[in-house]
C-alpha positions as CSV (number, residue, x, y, z in Angstrom):
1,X,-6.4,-10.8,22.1
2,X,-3.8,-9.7,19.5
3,X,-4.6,-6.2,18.3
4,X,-4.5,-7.5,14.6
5,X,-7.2,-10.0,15.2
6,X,-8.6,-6.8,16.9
7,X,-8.0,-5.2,13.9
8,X,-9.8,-7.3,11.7
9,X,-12.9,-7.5,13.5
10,X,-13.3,-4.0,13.8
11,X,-13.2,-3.8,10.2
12,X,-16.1,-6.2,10.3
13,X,-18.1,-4.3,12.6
14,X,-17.3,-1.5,10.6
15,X,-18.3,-2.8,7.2
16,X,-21.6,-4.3,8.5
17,X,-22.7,-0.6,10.2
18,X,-22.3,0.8,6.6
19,X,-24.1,-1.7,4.9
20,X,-26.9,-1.6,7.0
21,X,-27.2,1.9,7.2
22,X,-26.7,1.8,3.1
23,X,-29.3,-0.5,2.4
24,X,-31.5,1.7,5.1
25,X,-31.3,4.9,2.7
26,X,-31.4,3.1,-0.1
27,X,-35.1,1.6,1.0
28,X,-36.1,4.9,2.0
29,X,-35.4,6.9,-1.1
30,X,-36.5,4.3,-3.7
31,X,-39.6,2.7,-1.8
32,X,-40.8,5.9,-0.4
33,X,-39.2,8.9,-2.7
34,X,-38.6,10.6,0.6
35,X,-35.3,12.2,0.2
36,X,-36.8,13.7,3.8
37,X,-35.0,14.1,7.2
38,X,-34.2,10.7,8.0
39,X,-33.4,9.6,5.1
40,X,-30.6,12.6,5.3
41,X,-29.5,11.2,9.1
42,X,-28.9,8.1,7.8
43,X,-26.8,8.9,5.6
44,X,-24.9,11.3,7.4
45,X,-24.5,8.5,10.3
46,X,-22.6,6.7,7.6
47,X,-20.3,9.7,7.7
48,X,-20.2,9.9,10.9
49,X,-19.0,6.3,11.7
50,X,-16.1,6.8,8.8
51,X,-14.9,9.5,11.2
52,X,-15.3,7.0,14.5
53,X,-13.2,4.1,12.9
54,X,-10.7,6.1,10.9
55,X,-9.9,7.6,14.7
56,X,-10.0,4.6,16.3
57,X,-7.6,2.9,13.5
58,X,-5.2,5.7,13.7
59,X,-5.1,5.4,17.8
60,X,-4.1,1.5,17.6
61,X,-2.4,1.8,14.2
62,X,-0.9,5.6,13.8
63,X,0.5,6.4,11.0
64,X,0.8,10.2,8.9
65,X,-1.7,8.6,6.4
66,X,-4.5,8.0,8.8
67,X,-3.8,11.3,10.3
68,X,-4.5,13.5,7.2
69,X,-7.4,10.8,6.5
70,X,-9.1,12.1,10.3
71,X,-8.8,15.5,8.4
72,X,-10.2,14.4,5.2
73,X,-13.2,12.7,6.5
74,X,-14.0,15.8,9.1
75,X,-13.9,18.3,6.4
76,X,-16.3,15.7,4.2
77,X,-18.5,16.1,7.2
78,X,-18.6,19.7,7.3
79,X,-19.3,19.4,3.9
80,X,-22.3,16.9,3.9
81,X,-23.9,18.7,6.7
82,X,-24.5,21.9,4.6
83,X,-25.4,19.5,1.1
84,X,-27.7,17.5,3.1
85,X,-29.6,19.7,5.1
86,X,-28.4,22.7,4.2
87,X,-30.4,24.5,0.7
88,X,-29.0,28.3,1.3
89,X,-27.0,29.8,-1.3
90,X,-24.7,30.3,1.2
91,X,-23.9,27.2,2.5
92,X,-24.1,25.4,-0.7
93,X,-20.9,27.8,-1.2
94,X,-19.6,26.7,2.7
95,X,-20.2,22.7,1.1
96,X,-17.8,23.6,-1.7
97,X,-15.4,24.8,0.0
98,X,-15.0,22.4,2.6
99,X,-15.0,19.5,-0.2
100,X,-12.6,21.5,-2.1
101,X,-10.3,21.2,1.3
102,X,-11.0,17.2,1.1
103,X,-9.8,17.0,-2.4
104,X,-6.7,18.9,-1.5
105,X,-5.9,17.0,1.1
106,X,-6.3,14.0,-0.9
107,X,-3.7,15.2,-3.5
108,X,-1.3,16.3,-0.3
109,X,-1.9,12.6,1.2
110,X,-1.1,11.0,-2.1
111,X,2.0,12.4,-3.2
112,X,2.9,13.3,0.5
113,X,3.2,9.6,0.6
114,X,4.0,8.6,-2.6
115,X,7.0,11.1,-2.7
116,X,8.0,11.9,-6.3
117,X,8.5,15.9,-6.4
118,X,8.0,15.8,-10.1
119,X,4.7,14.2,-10.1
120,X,3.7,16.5,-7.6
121,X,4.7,19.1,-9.6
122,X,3.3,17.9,-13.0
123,X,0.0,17.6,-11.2
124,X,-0.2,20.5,-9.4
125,X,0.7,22.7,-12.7
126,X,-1.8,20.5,-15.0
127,X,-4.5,21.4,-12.1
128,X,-3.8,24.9,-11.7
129,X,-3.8,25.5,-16.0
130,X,-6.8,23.4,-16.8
131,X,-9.0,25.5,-13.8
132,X,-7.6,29.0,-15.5
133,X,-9.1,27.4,-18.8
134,X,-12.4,26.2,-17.6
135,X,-12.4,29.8,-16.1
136,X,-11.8,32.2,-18.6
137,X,-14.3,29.9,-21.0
138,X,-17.2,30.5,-18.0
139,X,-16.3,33.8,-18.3
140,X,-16.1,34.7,-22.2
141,X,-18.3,32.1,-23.7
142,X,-21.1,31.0,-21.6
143,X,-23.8,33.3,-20.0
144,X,-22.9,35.4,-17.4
145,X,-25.7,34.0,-15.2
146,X,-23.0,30.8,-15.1
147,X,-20.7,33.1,-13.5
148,X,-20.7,33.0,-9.8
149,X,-18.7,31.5,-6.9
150,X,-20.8,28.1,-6.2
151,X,-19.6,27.9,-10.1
152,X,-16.4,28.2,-10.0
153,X,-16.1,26.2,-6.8
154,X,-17.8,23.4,-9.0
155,X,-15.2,23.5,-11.4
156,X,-12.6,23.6,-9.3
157,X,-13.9,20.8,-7.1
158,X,-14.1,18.8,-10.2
159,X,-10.9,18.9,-11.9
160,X,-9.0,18.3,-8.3
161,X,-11.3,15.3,-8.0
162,X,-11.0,14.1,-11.5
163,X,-6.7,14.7,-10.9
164,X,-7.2,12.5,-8.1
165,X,-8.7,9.8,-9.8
166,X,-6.0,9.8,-12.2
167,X,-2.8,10.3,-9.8
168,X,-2.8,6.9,-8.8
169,X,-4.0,5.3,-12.3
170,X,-1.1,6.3,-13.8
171,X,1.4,6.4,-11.1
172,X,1.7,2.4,-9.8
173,X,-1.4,0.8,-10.8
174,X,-0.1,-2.7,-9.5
175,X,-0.4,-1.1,-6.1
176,X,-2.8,-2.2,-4.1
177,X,-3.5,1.1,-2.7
178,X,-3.7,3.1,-5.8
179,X,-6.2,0.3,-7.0
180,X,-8.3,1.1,-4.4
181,X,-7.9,4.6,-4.6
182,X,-8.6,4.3,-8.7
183,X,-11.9,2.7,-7.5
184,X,-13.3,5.1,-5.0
185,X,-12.4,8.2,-6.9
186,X,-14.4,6.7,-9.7
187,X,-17.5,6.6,-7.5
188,X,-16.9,9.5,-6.4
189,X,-16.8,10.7,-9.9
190,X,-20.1,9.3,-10.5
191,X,-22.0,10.4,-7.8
192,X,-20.8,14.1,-8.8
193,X,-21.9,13.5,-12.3
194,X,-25.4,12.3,-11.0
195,X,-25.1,15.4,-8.4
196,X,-24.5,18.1,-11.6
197,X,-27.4,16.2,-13.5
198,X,-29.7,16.8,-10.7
199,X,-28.8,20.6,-10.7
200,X,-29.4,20.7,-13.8
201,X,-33.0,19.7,-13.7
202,X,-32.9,16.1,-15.1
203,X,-34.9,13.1,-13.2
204,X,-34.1,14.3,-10.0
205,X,-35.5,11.1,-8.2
206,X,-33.6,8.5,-10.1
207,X,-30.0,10.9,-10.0
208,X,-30.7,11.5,-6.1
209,X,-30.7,8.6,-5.8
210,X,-27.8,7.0,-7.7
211,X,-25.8,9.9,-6.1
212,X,-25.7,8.2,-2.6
213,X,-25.8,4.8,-4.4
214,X,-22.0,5.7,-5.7
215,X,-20.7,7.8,-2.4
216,X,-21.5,5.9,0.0
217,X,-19.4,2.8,-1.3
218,X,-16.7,5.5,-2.3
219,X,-16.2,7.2,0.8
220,X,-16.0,3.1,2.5
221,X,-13.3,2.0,-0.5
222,X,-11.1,5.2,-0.1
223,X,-11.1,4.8,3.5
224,X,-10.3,1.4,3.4
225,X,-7.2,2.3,1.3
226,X,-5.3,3.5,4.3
227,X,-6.6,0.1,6.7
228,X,-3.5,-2.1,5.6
229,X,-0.2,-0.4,5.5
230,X,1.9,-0.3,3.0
231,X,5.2,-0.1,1.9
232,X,5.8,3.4,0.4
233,X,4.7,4.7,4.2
234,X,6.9,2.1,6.1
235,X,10.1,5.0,6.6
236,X,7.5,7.4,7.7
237,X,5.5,6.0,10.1
């Protein structure tokens, strides 16, 4: 059989494992209000099977692209583990660092590819000078019980992801990769907004749950962004 017919079908298989495991979670949180242990495996498994296919892509199919995506989708792994069943201080701290790691390595996989040094560098400066900003106003204006390292992590975590999201809208929006990546990064964006409205002690059924309604479906969209290749990676592959 040809390994792009191959291909294709394993994107199939794919697709319908995450949408039955989607609409799984999705039953169990709203029908029940479980938010309990196997509603967390569940949605971990989903996790788990972006890391199985992006492996198997990138052993048929290798390119650098896939490669860092293995990376990013380990480190979201590590990540989810200590969000999901993890409620120490601590590892709350681990779960931001690690997804600080995945938004990194989304900027380095982005521009890595994308090549333009001055974008790069516009971005990376415009990160680094907004974070400095949102620090020293945590520090001076707001209460000093704001003031700690899950905190800051947050912040961080945000404006990287929020970069991310933007990096590819304004770069080549006609490409269909940075359409894709546009997309995901804006459910990813969501979730996090439900995930800080949670935190913050609104409706913490309804925002649970929209929080895995968005990731889920961002996490499939981003990874699908690297399934077809494309033209900017075709001299590095």
């Amino acid at each position: 059989m040809d390994k792009l017919v191959i291909k294709k079908i394993g994107l199939w298989i794919y697709l319908a494992i995450e949408i039955g495991l989607y609409i799984s979670f999705l039953v169990l949180d709203t029908t029940f209000n479980t938010f309990n242990l196997t509603s967390s495996i569940i949605k971990y498994s989903s996790i788990i099977i972006n890391l199985i296919f992006i492996i198997l892509l990138s052993i048929f199919f290798f390119n650098k692209e896939r490669l860092i995506t293995i990376f990013i989708v380990i480190f979201t792994l590590i990540s989810d583990y200590f969000l999901l069943f993890e409620s120490d201080y601590n590892y709350l701290v681990v779960g931001l660092i690690t997804f600080n790691i995945v938004q990194f390595l989304y900027f380095f996989r982005f521009h890595l590819l994308s090549f333009n040094k001055n974008k790069f560098i516009i971005s990376l400066v415009l990160r680094i000078v907004l974070f400095i900003i949102a620090f020293l106003f945590i520090y001076f204006l707001l209460d000093k019980s704001y003031f700690n390292t899950l905190n800051i992590l947050a912040v961080f975590y945000f404006i990287n992801l929020v970069f991310n999201f933007l990096d590819p809208l304004i770069s080549n929006y006609k490409d269909r990769k940075n359409q894709l990546l546009v997309v995901g990064f804006f459910l990813f964006i969501l979730c996090d907004i439900n995930v800080g409205l949670v935190n913050l002690n609104f409706n913490n059924v309804i925002f649970s749950i929209l929080m895995w309604v968005f990731y889920l479906p961002s996490q499939v969209i981003l990874l699908y962004s690297v399934y077809k290749d494309d033209k900017r990676i075709g001299n590095i592959q």
